[in-house]
N, C-alpha and C positions, 0 to 999 in steps of 0.2 A: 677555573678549569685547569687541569693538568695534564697532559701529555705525556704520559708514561709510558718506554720502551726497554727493551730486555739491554742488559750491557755490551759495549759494540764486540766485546767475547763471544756472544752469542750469535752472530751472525755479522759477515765482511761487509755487508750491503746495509741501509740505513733503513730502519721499521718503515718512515713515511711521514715523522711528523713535522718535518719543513715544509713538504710536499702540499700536508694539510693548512696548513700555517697562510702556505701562498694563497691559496685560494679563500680560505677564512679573510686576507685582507685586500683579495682582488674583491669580494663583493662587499667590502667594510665601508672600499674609497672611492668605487665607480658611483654614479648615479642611479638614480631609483630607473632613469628612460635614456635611454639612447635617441630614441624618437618616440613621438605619441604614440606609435603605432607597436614600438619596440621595447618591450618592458625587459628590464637587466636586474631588477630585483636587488639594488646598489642599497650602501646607506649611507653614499655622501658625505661623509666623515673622515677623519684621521685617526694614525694610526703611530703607537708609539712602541719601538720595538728596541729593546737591548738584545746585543750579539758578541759578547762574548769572545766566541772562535770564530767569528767573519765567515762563518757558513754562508746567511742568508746571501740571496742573488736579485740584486735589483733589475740584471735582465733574464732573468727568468724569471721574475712575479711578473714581469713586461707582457712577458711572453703567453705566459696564465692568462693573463688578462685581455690580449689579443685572441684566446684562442675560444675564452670566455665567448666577448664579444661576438667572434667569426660565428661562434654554435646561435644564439641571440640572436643573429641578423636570418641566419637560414632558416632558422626557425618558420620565421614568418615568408619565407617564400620570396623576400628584395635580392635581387642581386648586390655583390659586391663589385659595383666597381671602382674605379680609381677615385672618385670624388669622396665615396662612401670609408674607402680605405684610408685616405687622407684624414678625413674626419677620426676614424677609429684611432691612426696613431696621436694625434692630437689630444684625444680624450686621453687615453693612456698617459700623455707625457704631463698634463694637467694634473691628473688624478694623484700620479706616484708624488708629484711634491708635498703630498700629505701622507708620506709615511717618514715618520721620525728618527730615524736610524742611530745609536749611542752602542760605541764598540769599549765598554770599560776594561781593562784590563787587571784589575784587582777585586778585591772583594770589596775594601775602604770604597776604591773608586766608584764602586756600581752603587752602594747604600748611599752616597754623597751626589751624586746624579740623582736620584728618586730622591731626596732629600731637595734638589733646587729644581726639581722639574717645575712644578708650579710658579717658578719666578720666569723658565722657560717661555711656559706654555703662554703665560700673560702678557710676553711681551711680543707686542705685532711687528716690532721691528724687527726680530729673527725670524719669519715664518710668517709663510701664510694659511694657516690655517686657522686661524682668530674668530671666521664664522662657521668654524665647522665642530659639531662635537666632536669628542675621544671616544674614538669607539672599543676602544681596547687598549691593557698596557701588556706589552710579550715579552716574558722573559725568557730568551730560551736558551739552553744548555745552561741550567743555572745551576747545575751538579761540578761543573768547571770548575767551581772554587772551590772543591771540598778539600782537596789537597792544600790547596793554601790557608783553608781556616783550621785545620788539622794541624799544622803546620808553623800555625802563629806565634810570635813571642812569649804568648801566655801560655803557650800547650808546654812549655821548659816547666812550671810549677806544679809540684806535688798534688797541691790538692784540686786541679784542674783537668779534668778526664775529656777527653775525646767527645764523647756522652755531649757534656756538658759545654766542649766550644758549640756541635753544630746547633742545641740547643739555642744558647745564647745569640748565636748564627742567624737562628733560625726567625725567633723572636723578632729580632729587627727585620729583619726582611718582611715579615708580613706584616710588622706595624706600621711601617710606610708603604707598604703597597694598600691596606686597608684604609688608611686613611686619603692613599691616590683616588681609589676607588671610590669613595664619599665624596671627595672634593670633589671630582669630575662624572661621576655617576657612569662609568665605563667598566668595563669586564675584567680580568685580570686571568692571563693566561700564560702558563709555564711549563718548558719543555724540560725533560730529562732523563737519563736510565735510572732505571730501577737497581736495586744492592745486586739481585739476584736474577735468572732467568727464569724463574718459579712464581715468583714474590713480586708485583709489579708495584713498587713503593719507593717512591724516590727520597735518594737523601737527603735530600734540601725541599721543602721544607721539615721538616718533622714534626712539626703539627701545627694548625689552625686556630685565632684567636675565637675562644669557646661562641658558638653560636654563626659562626662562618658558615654558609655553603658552599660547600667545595664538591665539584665531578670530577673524580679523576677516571679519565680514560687509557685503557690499557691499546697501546697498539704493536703490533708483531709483524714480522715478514714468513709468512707462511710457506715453506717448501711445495714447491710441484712436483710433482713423481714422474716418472722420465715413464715413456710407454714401454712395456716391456718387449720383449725382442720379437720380428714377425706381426707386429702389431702397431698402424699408423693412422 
């Protein structure tokens, strides 16, 4: 899946797809039931996310998650009180230890991470998440590195075009995320702008090994029109 938004040119304020992001992994890691009675519609699972520019907010997905929950509980007519409350932050504080959070700061470093995630993930001494599937790997703002791979030693040679690093770039990036994706049997989801505000096609990857299905989802911050005058 891809998350595609106009370039931040396009608008001061962010399209929405962290926003979306949160709650894609508030219902990844909660449980299926809050109580018998209280279905949360969870998948119990973990959650492996690179972050790049330290955007993501682990107390705001807290937060998502709490507010999740608070909608959940009213639903069915319980009140919240302070026992039920207690219990909710509990659940929260349980839940997020199964999100995987890796801030690479290179291009090298992020391919070399998805490269030893699987030695990661298998050992139960770093994490507890051992009995839970991958419910997703997220890459987001993975457009971050275009300038550094643009950028690279080898873009100094003649016969090596621009074209051809994000290419090569690109290549490796989805040959180990493809093969994360096999090994763990989890989603693979990637945020980024688009080249253009027209065009919603990100630069990284640029293209998918033959026979992939891929969504890419185009998302925008749509203008509201202010009332005109005499008019409330």
């Amino acid at each position: 899946l891809e998350l595609v938004s106009p370039p931040p040119t396009h608008h001061p304020s962010g399209a929405g797809k962290t926003s979306l992001l949160y709650l894609t992994i508030a219902y990844a890691i909660l449980p299926a039931n809050f109580a018998p009675s209280i279905v949360l519609e969870g998948q119990d699972a973990a959650v492996v996310l690179f972050d790049p520019l330290s955007h993501f907010s682990v107390a705001r997905l807290a937060e998502v998650m709490l507010n999740l929950l608070i909608s959940k509980i009213q639903g069915t007519g319980r009140d919240l009180d302070e026992a039920t409350k207690a219990t909710m932050r509990s659940l929260v504080r349980r839940s997020l230890l199964h999100v995987h959070i890796f801030r690479p700061q290179s291009w090298g470093s992020l391919i070399s991470a998805l490269r030893s995630l699987p030695d990661y993930l298998f050992d139960q001494t770093r994490h507890k998440s051992m009995h839970r599937r991958i419910h997703s790997i997220i890459l987001e703002d993975i457009d971050a590195f275009t300038w550094s791979i643009r950028s690279s030693p080898s873009s100094s040679l003649a016969s090596t075009t621009t074209s051809n690093l994000l290419s090569v770039a690109s290549n490796n990036l989805t040959t180990q995320l493809t093969k994360l994706s096999t090994l763990f049997s989890c989603a693979k989801i990637l945020t980024s702008h688009s080249m253009s505000p027209s065009a919603f096609r990100p630069v990284l990857p640029t293209s998918w090994p033959q026979g992939s299905a891929v969504t890419r989802l185009a998302i925008r911050r749509v203008e509201v029109l202010k009332f005109a005058p005499a008019i409330s």
